[in-house]
Every structure is written in C-alpha cells, then in structure tokens.
KEKE-3310 file (N, C-alpha, C; in steps of 0.2 Angstrom, whole numbers, plus 5000, padded with zeros to 4 digits):
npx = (5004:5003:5005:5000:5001:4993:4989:4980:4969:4950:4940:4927:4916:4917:4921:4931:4946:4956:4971:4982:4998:5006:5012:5009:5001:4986:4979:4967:4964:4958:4955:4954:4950:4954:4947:4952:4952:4965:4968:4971:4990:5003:5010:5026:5036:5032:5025:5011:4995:4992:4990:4991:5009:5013:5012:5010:5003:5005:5019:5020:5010:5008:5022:5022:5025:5020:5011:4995:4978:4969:4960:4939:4933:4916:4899:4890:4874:4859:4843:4829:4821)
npy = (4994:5011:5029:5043:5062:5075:5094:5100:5114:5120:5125:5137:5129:5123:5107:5096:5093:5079:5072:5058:5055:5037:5023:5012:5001:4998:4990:4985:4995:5001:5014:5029:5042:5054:5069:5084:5100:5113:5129:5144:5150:5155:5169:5168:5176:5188:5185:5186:5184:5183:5197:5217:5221:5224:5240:5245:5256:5267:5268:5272:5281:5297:5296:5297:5314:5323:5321:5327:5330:5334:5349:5345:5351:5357:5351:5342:5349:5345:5338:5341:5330)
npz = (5000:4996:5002:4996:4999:4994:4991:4984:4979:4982:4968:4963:4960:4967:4965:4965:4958:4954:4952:4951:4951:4945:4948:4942:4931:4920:4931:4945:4955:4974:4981:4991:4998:5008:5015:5022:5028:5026:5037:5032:5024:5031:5028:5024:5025:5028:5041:5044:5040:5023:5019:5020:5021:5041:5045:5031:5026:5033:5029:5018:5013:5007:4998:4984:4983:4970:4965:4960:4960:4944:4939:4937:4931:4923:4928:4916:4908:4910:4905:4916:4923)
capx = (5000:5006:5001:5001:5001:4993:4987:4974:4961:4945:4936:4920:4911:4915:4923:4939:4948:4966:4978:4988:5002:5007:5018:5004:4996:4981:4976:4963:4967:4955:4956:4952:4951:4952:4947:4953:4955:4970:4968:4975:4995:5003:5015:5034:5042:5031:5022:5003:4989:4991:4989:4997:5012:5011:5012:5013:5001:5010:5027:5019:5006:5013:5029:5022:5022:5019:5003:4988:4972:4969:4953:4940:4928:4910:4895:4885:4869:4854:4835:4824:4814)
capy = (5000:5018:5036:5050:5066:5078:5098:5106:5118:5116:5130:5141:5127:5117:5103:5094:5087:5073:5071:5058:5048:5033:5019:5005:5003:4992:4988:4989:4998:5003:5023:5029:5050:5060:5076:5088:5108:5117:5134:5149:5150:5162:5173:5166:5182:5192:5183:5188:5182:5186:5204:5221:5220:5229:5246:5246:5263:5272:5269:5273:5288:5301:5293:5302:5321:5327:5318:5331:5328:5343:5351:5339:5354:5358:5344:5346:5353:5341:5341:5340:5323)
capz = (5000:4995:5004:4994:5002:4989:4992:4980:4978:4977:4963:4964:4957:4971:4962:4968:4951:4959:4946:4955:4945:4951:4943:4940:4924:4917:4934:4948:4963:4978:4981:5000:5000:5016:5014:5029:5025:5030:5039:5026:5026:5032:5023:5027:5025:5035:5047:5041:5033:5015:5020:5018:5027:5046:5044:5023:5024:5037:5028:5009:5013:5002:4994:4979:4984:4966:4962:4961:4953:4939:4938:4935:4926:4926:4928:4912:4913:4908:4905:4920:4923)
cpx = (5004:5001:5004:4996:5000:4990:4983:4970:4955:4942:4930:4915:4908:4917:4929:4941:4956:4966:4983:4993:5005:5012:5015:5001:4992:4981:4971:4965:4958:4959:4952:4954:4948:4950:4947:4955:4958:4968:4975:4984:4995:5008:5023:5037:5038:5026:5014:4999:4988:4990:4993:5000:5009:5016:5013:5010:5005:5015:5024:5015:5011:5019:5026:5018:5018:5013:4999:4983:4969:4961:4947:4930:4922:4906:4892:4877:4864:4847:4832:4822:4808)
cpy = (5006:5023:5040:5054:5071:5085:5103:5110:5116:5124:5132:5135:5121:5110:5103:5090:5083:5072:5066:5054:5043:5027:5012:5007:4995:4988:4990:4992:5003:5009:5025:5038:5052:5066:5079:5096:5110:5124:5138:5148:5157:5166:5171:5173:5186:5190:5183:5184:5184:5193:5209:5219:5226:5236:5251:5253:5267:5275:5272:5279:5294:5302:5294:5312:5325:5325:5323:5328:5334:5343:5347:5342:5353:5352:5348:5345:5348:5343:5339:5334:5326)
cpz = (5000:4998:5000:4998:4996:4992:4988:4981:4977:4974:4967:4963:4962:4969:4964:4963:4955:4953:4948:4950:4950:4944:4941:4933:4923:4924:4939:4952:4968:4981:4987:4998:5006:5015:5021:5025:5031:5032:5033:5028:5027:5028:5026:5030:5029:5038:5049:5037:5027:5015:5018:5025:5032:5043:5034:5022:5025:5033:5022:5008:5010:5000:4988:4980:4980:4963:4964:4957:4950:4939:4935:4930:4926:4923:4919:4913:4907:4909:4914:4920:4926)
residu = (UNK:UNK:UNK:UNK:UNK:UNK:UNK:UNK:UNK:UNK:UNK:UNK:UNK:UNK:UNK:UNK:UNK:UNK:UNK:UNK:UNK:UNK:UNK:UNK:UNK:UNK:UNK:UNK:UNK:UNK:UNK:UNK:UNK:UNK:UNK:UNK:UNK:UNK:UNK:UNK:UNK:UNK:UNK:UNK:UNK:UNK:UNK:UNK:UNK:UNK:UNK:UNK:UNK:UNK:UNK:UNK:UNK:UNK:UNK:UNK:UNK:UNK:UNK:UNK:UNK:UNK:UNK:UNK:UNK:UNK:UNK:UNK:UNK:UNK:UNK:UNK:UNK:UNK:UNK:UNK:UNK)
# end
C-alpha cells in the first residue's frame, strides 16, 4: 500500500479534480480519499495572513508628493425629469 500526500484547491464550482500519478498501469486499485481543509498559510516572510504588510500605509502615505488631481471641470447641465 502507497500514501500520497497531495494539496489542492477546490474551485467556485466546488469541484475537487486529483491528478495523481502513480507507477501501476492496466490495473485495479481501491482509492480511499480524506478530505481535511487546512487553515489559510501564512506569509513566510512576513508573518501575516496574505495581507498588507504591518504598517505598509503608514510607511507609503505620500511617497508620491507630486501627484495632484487637475481640475475635474464643470458637471453638464441636463433636461429636467
């Protein structure tokens, strides 16, 4: 008997497709699936849930001084309903 140890997604659809390769051919084999879901990973490098890093506002808030937004000119003037 062989375990594989596999990690997939499952889709919007809700459908879970295995792909496994294995080294048998032209035979039967009985197939036994656990399903258990893992809790979200966390980001290695910084320590978070897939998130902005801590403090990424703070540090980024006006790191472009000369951004304005130009005049953005008058509404036009429509009928009545």
């Amino acid at each position: 008997m062989t375990t594989i140890t596999l990690h997939s997604h499952v889709g919007s659809d809700g459908v879970l497709d295995l792909k496994v390769p294995i080294d048998l051919k032209n035979t039967d084999l009985e197939v036994t699936v656990t399903i258990k879901a893992i809790p979200p990973k966390l980001d290695r490098d910084l320590g978070v849930d897939k998130g902005w890093p801590e403090a990424f506002f703070a540090e980024t808030a006006g790191s472009i001084p000369d951004l304005e937004r130009p005049p953005q000119g008058d509404y036009d003037l429509r009928e009545a309903l």
